[in-house]
C-alpha positions in Angstrom: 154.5 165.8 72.7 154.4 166.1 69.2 152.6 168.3 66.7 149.3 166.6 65.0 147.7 167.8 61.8 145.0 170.2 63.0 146.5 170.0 66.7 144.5 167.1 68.0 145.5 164.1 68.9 144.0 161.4 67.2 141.3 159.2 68.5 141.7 156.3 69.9 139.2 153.6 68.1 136.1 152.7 70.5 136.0 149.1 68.3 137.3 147.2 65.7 136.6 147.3 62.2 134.2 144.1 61.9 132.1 145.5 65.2 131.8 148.2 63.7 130.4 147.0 60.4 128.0 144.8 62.0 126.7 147.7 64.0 125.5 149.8 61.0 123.8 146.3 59.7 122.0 145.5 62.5 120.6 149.4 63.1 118.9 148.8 59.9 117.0 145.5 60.8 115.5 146.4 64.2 113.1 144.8 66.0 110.2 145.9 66.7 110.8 146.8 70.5 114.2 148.6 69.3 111.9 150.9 67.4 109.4 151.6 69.6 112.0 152.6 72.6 114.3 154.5 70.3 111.3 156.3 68.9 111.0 157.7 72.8 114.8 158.3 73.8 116.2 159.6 70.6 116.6 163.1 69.8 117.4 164.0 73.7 113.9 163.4 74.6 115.3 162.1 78.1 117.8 164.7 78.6 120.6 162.8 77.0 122.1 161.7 74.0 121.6 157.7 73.0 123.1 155.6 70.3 121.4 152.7 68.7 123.6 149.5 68.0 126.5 151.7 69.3 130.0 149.1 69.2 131.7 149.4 72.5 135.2 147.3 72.2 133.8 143.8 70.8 130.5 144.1 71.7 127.1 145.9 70.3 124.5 147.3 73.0 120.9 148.3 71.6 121.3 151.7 73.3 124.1 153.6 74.8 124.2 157.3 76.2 128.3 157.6 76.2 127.8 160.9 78.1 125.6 159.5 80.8 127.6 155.8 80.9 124.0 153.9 80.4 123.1 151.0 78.2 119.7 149.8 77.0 120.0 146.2 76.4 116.4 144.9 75.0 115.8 141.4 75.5 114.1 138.5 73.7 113.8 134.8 74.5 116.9 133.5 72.6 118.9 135.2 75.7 117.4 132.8 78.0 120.0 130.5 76.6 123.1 132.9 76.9 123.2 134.2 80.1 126.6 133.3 80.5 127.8 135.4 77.3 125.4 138.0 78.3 127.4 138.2 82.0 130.6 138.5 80.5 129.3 141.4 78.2 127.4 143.2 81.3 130.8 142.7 83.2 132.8 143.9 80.0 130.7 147.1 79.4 131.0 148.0 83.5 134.5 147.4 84.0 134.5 151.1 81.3 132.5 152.5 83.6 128.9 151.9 81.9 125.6 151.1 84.3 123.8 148.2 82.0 120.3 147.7 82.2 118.3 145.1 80.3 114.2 145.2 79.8 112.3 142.6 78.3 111.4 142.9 74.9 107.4 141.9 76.1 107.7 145.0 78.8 108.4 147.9 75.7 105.9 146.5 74.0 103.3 146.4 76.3 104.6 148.9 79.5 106.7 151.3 77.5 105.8 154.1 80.2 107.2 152.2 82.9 110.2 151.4 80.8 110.9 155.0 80.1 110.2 155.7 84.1 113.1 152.6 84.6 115.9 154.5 82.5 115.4 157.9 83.9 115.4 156.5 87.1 118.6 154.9 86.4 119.8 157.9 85.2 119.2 159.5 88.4 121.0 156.7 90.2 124.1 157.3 88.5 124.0 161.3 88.7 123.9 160.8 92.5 127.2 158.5 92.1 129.2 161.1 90.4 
């Protein structure tokens, strides 16, 4: 193998340029459900480390803990009319190894405890796995 500059190899990109780009615009016009579950995972409150609008290859999850393989997907009534696109993703984001869960954006807003109780519970699930 050949020497790098600083003797790393260099990374490999997660996404492309144009994901990546959205992702910074659309973490500065969240919803209002995005903001009230980030303000109770972020900052390791649960343990782990979560991303908001983190790109993953093509696509853009509301949450994802890269160290614990989990996405947050929050979701509203427009994806009542993509469930096919929002298979594909799901299927995408676990064929890299990532468990995908999805909430209603009604259920933060209303039962954020028994969201929160959701995640770390699926957080569990996948600690068992490994």
């Amino acid at each position: 193998m050949g020497e790098y500059e600083g003797g790393k190899l260099p990374r490999t990109s997660r996404s492309n340029p144009e994901t990546k780009h959205k992702a910074i615009a659309l973490r500065k016009e969240s919803t209002p459900s995005e903001r009230k579950l980030w303000s109770r995972i972020r900052n390791n409150q649960l343990g782990v480390t979560f991303r908001r609008q983190h790109a993953v290859g093509n696509y853009i999850p509301d949450f994802c803990s890269p160290k614990a393989k989990l996405i947050i997907e929050l979701d509203g009534s427009q994806h009542l009319e993509q469930e096919e696109y929002d298979g594909e993703r799901t299927e995408y984001l676990k064929s890299l190894g990532y468990k995908v869960i999805r909430f209603w954006n009604n259920d933060v807003m209303k039962n954020i405890d028994s969201v929160i109780l959701a995640i770390i519970q699926a957080m569990q699930d996948e600690n068992k796995k490994e």
